[in-house]
C-alpha positions as CSV (number, residue, x, y, z in Angstrom):
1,X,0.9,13.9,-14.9
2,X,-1.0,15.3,-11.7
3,X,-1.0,13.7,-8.0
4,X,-3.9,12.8,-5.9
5,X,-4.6,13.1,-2.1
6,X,-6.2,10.1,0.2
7,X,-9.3,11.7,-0.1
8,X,-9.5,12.2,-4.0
9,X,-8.8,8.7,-3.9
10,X,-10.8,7.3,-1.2
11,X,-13.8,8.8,-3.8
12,X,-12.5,7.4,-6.5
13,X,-12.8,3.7,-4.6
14,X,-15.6,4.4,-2.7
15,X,-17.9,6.7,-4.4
16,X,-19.5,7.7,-0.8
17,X,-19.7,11.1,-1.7
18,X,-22.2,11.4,-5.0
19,X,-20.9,15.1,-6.0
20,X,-17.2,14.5,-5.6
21,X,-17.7,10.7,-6.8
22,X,-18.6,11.8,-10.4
23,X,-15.7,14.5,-10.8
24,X,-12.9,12.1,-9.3
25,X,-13.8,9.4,-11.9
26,X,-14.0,11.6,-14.6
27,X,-10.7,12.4,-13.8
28,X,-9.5,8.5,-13.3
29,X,-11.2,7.8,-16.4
30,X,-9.4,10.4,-18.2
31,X,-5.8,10.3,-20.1
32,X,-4.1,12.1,-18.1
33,X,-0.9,9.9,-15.6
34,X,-2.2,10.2,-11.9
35,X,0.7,9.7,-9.7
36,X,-0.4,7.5,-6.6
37,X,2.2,8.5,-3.8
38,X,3.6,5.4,-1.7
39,X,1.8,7.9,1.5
40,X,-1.6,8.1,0.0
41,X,-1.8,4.4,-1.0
42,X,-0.5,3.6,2.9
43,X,-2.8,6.2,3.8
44,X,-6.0,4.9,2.0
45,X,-5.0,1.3,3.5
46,X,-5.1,2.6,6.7
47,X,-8.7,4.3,6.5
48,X,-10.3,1.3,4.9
49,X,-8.9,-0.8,7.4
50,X,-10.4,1.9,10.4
51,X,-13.3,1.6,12.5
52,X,-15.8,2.9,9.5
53,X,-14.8,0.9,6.4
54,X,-13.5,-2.3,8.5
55,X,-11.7,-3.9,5.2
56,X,-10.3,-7.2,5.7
57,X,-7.3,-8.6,4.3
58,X,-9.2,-9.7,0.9
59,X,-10.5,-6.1,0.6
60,X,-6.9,-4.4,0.5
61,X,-5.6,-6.8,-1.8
62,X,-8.5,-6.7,-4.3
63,X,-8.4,-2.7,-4.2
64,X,-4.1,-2.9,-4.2
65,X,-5.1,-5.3,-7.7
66,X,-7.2,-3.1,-8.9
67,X,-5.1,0.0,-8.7
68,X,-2.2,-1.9,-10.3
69,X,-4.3,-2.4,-13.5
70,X,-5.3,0.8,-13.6
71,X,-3.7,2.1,-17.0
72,X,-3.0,5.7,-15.9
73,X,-2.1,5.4,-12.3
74,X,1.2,5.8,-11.5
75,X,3.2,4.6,-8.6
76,X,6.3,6.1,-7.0
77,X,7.4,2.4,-7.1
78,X,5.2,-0.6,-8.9
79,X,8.1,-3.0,-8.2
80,X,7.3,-2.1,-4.6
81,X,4.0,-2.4,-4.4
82,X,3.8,-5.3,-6.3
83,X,6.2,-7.2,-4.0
84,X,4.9,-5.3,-0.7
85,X,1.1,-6.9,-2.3
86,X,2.6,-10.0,-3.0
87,X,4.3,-10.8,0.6
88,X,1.5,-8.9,2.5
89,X,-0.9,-12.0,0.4
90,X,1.4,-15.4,1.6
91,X,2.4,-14.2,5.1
92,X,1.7,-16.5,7.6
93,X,0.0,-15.1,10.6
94,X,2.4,-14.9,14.0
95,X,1.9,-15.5,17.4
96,X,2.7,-12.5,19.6
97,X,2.0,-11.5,23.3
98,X,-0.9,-9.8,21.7
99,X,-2.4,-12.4,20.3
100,X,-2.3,-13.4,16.6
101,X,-0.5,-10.7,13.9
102,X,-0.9,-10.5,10.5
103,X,1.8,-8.5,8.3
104,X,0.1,-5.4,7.4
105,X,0.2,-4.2,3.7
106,X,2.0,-0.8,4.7
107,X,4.3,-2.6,6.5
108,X,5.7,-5.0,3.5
109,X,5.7,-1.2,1.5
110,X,8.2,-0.1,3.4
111,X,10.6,-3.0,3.4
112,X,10.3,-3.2,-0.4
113,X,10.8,0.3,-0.9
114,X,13.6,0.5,1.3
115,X,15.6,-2.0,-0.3
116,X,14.6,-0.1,-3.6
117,X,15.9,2.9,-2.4
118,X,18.7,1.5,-1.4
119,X,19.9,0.0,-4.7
120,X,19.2,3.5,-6.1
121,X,21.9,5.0,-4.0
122,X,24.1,1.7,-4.3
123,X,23.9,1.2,-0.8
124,X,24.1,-2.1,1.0
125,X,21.2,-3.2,2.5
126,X,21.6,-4.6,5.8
127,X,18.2,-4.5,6.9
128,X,14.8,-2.7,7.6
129,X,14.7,-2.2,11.7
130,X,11.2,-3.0,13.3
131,X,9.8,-4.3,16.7
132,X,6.7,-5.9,14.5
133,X,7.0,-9.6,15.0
134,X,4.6,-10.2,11.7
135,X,6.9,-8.0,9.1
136,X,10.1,-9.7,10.8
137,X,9.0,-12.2,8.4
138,X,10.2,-10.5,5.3
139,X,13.5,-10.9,4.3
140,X,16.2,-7.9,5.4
141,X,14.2,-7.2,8.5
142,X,15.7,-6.9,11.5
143,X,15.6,-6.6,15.0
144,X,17.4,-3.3,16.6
């Protein structure tokens, strides 16, 4: 198994960058398990959403879908991302002071992996603190 960074996966999605393009899908395309860590996929989301790429909500989820079928990626937790994918895809939108909100994909991540964690130690969960009125949505967030 190796481990790739946001940028060996960014070229791997986006292909942007000819030369490094070919080498990163020979490697994706190879046998070989690539662990995705839960901090490069938040960190990918997070640059496709920025001011160059612009992704919208539709965008994440099909490139989320995509890396779940991947045979040889890897994820520190599929359970979580598939649930984190899941939630971040039905959330309804919330009124804030701010305007309208939208539960962010990194966001559901880190409830889902929390309570995953959690399990794993045989901890009680009692809840994921956040101010962010759109992930209070999920189930075992709270409010500090």
């Amino acid at each position: 198994m190796i481990a790739v960074d946001t940028n060996v996966l960014l070229r791997h999605l986006l292909g942007d960058d000819p030369s490094q393009a070919a080498r990163v899908h020979q490697l994706f395309a190879g046998t070989t398990k690539i662990l995705l860590t839960d901090i490069v996929l938040v960190e990918t989301i997070w640059t496709l959403k920025g001011k160059r790429y612009k992704a919208l909500k539709e965008d994440i989820v099909a490139v989320i879908s995509t890396l779940l079928e991947e045979p040889n990626i890897v994820f520190e937790s599929q359970q979580a991302v598939w649930s984190a994918l899941n939630d971040f895809m039905i959330a309804s939108p919330v009124k804030t002071a701010g305007g309208v909100r939208h539960i962010d994909f990194p966001d559901a991540l880190i409830v889902h992996k929390a309570r995953i964690v959690m399990q794993h130690f045989g901890v009680a969960n009692e809840g994921v603190f956040t101010f962010d009125q759109a992930a209070q949505q999920l189930d075992s967030t709270r409010v500090p």
